[in-house]
C-alpha positions in Angstrom: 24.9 10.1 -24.0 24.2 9.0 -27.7 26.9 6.3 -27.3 25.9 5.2 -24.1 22.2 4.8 -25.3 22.6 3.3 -28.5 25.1 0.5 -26.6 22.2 -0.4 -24.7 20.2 -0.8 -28.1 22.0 -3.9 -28.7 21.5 -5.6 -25.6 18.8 -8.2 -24.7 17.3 -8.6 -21.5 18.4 -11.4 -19.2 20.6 -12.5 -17.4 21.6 -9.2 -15.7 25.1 -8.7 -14.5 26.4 -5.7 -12.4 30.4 -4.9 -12.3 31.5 -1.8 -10.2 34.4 0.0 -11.9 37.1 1.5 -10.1 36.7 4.8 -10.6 33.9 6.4 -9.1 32.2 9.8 -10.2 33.2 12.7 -7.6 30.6 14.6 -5.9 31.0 17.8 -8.2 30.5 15.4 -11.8 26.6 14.4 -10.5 25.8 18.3 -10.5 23.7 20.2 -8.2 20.4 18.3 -7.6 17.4 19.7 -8.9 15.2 22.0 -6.4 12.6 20.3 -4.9 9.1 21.9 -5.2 7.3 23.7 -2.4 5.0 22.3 0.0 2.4 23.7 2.0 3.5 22.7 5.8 0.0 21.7 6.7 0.4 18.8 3.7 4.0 17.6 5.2 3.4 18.2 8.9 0.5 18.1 11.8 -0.4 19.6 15.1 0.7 17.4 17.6 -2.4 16.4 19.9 -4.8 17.5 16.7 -5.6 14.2 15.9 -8.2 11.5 14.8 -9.8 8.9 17.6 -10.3 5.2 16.7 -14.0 4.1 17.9 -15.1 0.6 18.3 -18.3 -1.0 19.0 -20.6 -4.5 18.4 -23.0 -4.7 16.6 -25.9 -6.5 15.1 -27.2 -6.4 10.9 -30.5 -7.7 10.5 -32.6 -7.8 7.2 -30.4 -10.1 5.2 -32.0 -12.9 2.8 -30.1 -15.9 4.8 -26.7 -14.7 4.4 -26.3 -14.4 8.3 -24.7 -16.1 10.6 -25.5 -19.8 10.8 -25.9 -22.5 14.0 -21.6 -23.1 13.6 -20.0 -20.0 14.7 -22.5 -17.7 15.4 -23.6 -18.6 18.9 -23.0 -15.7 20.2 -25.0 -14.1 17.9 -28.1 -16.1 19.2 -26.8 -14.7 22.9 -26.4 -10.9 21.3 -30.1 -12.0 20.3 -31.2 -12.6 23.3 -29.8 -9.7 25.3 -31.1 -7.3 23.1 -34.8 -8.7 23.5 -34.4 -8.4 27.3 -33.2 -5.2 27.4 -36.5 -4.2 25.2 -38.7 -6.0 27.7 -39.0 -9.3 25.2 -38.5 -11.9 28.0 -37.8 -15.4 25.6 -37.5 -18.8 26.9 -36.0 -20.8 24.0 -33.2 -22.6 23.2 -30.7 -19.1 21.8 -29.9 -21.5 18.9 -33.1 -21.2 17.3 -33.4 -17.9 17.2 -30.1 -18.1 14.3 -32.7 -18.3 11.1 -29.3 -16.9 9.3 -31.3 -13.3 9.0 -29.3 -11.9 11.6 -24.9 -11.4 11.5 -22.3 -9.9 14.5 -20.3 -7.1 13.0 -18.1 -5.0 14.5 -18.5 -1.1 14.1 -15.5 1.0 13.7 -15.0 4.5 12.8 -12.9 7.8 13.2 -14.1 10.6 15.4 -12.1 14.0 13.6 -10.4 16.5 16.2 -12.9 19.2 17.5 -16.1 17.3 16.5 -19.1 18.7 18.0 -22.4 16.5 19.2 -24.4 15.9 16.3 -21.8 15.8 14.1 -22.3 12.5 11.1 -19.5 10.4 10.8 -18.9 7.3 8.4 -19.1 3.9 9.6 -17.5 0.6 8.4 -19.0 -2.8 9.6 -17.3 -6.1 8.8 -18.0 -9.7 9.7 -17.7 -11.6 13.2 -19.3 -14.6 12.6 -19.7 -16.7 9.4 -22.2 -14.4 7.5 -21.8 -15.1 3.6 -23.4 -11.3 2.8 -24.3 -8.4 4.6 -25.9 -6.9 1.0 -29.5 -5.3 2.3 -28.8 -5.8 5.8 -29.7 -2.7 8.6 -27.3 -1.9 11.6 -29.2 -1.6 14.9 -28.0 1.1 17.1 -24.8 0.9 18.5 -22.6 2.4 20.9 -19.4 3.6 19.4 -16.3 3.3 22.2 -12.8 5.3 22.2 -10.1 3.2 24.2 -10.9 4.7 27.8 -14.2 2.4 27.3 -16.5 5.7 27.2 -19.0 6.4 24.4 -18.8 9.1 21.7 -21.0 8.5 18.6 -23.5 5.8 18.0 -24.2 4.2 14.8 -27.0 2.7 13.2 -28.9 2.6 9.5 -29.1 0.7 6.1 -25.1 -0.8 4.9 -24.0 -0.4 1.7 -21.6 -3.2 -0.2 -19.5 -2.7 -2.8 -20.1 -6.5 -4.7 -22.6 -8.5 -5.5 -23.3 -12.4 -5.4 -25.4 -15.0 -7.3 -25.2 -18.3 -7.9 -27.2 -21.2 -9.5 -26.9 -24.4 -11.6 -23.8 -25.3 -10.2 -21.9 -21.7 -10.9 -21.5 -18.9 -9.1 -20.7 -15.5 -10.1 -19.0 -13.3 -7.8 -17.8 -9.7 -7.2 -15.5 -8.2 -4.5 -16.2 -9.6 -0.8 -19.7 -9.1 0.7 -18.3 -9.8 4.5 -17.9 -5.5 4.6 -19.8 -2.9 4.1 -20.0 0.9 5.2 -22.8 3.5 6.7 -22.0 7.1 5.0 -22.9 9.0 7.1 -24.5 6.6 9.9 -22.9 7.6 13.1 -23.5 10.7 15.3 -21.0 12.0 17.7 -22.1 12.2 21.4 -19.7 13.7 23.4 -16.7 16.3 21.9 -13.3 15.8 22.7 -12.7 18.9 25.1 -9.2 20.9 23.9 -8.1 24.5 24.6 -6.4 26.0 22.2 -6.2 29.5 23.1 -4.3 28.6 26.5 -1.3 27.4 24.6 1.5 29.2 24.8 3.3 27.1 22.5 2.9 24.5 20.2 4.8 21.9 18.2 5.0 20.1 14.3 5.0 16.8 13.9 6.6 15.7 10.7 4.8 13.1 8.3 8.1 12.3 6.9 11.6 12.4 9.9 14.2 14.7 8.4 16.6 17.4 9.5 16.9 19.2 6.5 13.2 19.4 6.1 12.7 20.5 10.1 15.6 22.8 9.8 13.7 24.5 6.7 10.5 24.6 8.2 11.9 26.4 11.4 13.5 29.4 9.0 10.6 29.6 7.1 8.5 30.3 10.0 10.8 32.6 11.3 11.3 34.3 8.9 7.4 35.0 8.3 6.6 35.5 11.7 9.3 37.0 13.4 12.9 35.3 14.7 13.2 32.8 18.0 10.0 31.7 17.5 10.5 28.3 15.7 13.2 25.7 16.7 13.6 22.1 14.8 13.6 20.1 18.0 14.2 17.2 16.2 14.2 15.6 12.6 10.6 15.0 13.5 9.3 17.9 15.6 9.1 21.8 14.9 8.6 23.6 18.1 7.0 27.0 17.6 6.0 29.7 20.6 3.0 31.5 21.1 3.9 35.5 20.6 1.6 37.5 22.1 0.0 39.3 19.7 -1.5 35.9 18.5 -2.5 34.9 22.7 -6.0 34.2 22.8 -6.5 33.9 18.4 -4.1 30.9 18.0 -5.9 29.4 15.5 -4.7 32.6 13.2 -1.3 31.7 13.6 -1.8 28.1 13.2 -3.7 29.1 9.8 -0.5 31.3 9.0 2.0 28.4 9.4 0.2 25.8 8.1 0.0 28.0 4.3 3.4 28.7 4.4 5.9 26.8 1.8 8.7 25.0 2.3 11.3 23.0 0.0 10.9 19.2 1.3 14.4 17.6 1.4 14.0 13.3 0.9 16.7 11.1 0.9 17.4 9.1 -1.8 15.3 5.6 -2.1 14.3 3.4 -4.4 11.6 1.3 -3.7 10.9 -2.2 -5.2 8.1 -4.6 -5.0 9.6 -7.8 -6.7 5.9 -9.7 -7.0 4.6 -7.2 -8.6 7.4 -5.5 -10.7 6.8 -1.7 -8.9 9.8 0.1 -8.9 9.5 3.9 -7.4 12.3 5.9 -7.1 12.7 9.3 -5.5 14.6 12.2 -7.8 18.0 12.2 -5.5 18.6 9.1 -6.5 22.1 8.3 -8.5 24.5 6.1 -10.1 27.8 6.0 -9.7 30.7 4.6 -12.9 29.8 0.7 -13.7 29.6 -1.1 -16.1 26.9 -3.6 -17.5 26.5 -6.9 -19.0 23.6 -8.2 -20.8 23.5 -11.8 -22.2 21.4 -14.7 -22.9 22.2 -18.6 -23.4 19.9 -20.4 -24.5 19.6 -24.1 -24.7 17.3 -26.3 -26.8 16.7 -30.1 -27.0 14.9 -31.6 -29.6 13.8 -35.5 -29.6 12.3 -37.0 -32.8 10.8 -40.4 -32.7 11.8 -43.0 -35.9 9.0 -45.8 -36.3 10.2 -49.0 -37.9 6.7 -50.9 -38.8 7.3 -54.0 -40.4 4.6 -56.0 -42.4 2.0 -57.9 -40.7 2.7 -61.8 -39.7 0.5 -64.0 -42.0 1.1 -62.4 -44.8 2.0 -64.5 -47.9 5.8 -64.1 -48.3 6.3 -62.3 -45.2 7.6 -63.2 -41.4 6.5 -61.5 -38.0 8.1 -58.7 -37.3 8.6 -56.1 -34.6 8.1 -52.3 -34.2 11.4 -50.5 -33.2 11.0 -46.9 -32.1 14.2 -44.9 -32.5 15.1 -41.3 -30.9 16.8 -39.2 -32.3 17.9 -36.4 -30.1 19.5 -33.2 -31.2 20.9 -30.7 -29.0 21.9 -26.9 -29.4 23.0 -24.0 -27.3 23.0 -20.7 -28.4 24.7 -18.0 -26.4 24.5 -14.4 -27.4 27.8 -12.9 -27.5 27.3 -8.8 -25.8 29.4 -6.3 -24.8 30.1 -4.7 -21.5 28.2 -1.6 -21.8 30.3 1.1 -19.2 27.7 3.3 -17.5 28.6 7.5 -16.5 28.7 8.7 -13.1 26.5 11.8 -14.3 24.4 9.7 -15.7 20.8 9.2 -13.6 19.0 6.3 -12.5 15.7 7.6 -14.2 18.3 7.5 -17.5 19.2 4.1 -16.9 15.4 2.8 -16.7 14.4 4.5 -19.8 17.3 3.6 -21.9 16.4 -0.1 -20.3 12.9 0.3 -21.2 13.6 1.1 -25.1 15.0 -2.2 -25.5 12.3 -4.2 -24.1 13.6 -5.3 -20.3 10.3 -5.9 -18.2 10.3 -4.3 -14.5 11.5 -7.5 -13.6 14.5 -7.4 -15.2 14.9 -3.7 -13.9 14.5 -5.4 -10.3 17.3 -7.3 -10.8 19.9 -4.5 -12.0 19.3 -2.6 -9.3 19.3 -5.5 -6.7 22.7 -5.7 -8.2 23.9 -2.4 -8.6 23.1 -2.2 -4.9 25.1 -5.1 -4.0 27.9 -3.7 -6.0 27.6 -0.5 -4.6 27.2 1.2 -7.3 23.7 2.7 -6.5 23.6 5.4 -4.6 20.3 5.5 -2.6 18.7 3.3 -0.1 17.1 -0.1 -1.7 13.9 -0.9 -0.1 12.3 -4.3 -0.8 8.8 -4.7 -0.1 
């Protein structure tokens, strides 16, 4: 390991070159892979049908200093307007449009309504934008009815929004920060109607998986089983754990669901490595190896250099002296400069989180660190799924 890091000492960083070797490392040189850490199964799987409900609604802000929707765009605000005054007895007989005096924005209301919340329960609330408002800063949500996707109300939402920016401007500059189009209620909705579900009936239940994977359901099935007694788990799937009711848990379900849900399990991944080239991210999971290759850093480098010679001869008119002309002369020099590297041969046993750090010591950005292991992947010489995002 010495030799191999001190080889990559005396590299520089770019062009990168990947050559797959013939020989590759056999299964036994990588050695056993280290043991994953436990994991509650409540943080790597779910209940299926326990789950959140999107909620929708329309809305309107008012309050705002002139940041609301203007005449362009927002006439169905001035209609929202309108409807609103009728259904509080305010019978108005104007043109809608001049009722837009840019106090007033459309938003749309969403939230999440949490499995088994009760009427009365607070929820948050996030408003954004419909129109053209410029700011919903000091604006106040009227009440609103929050809808699931069966059309039927479950929480309504109104009070004071609170951005995350501010915005001033005068003199001809500006000064901005975040986007003021947004905003959220902590706290500002309150659940109507609870989502009905029967847990004690159940005489069975199943595990969704956050994450597919056999060895990870397979795992989770024993684990169980061999907590709470055997047949009662079965990995139907990489994704889904199917667990059965026994009957000294009928009618107190929610014991055993506490029971499984602390129980921990070794999570199993497969090997990926995941690269955002824009940025320079690289992540990379701990299965992830190498197998023999070699590696070629150089450089060339090419410079061109142009000098200007100006020939001014004297003035005409001058005593002794004819007219003359100014002659500009380039000289242009040009050099390349190639750095003359070795090809640095890479271990099977050695690991891709070895490679980076040796990489690292001698300067090569994430960028450069994209590009070996685009290329090792093309050569096949990584061994883990590449994942460009």
């Amino acid at each position: 390991m010495k030799s191999y890091q001190k080889s990559f000492y005396e590299c520089c960083c770019w062009p990168v070159v990947v050559f797959l070797m013939v020989s590759w490392v056999s299964p036994l040189g990588l050695g056993s892979p280290a043991p994953s850490e436990a994991a509650r199964i409540k943080d790597i799987a779910s209940i299926e049908g326990v789950r959140d409900n999107q909620l929708i609604g329309y809305g309107l802000i008012v309050g705002l200093d002139r940041t609301g929707d203007s005449v362009v765009g927002g006439q169905f605000t001035a209609q929202a307007i309108i409807s609103m005054l009728n259904t509080m007895g305010v019978n108005l007989k104007i043109d809608p449009i001049q009722l837009l005096t840019k106090n007033t924005a459309s938003v749309m209301v969403t939230a999440k309504l949490p499995p088994f919340a009760r009427p009365g329960m607070k929820l948050d609330v996030q408003v954004s934008s419909l129109a053209n408002a410029k700011s919903l800063r000091g604006g106040t949500l009227l009440l609103t009815p929050l809808k699931a996707a069966n059309q039927q109300v479950y929480a309504v939402a109104q009070g004071p929004i609170s951005t995350s920016g501010f915005e001033s401007s005068g003199g001809g500059t500006s000064v901005a920060k975040n986007q003021q189009s947004g905003g959220i209620i902590p706290g500002g909705g309150i659940v109507e109607r609870a989502i009905t579900l029967d847990m004690n009936t159940w005489d069975k239940f199943s595990l969704t998986m956050h994450q597919a994977d056999f060895t990870t359901a397979l795992r989770v099935s024993e684990v169980i089983n061999g907590h709470l007694g055997d047949g009662l788990a079965s990995a139907v799937s990489s994704g889904q754990i199917q667990v059965a009711v026994p009957e000294r848990f009928q009618g107190n379900i929610v014991q055993m669901i506490a029971a499984v849900e602390g129980l921990n399990v070794n999570v199993d991944v497969s090997a990926k490595v995941v690269v955002n080239e824009r940025t320079g991210t690289i992540v990379m999971g701990e299965h992830v190896r190498l197998a023999s290759m070699a590696i070629s850093h150089g450089s060339l480098t090419i410079r061109v250099q142009t000098d200007f010679n100006v020939s001014q001869p004297q003035a005409p008119g001058l005593i002794g002296s004819a007219a003359g002309q100014t002659v500009v002369t380039p000289d242009v020099e040009a050099e390349a400069e190639e750095e003359k590297r070795q090809v640095i041969q890479v271990d099977g046993s050695v690991t891709l989180g070895d490679l980076v750090k040796a990489l690292n010591s001698v300067g090569v950005t994430p960028r450069d660190l994209v590009a070996v292991l685009t290329a090792a992947k093309a050569a096949g010489a990584l061994q883990a799924d590449l994942e460009l995002i």
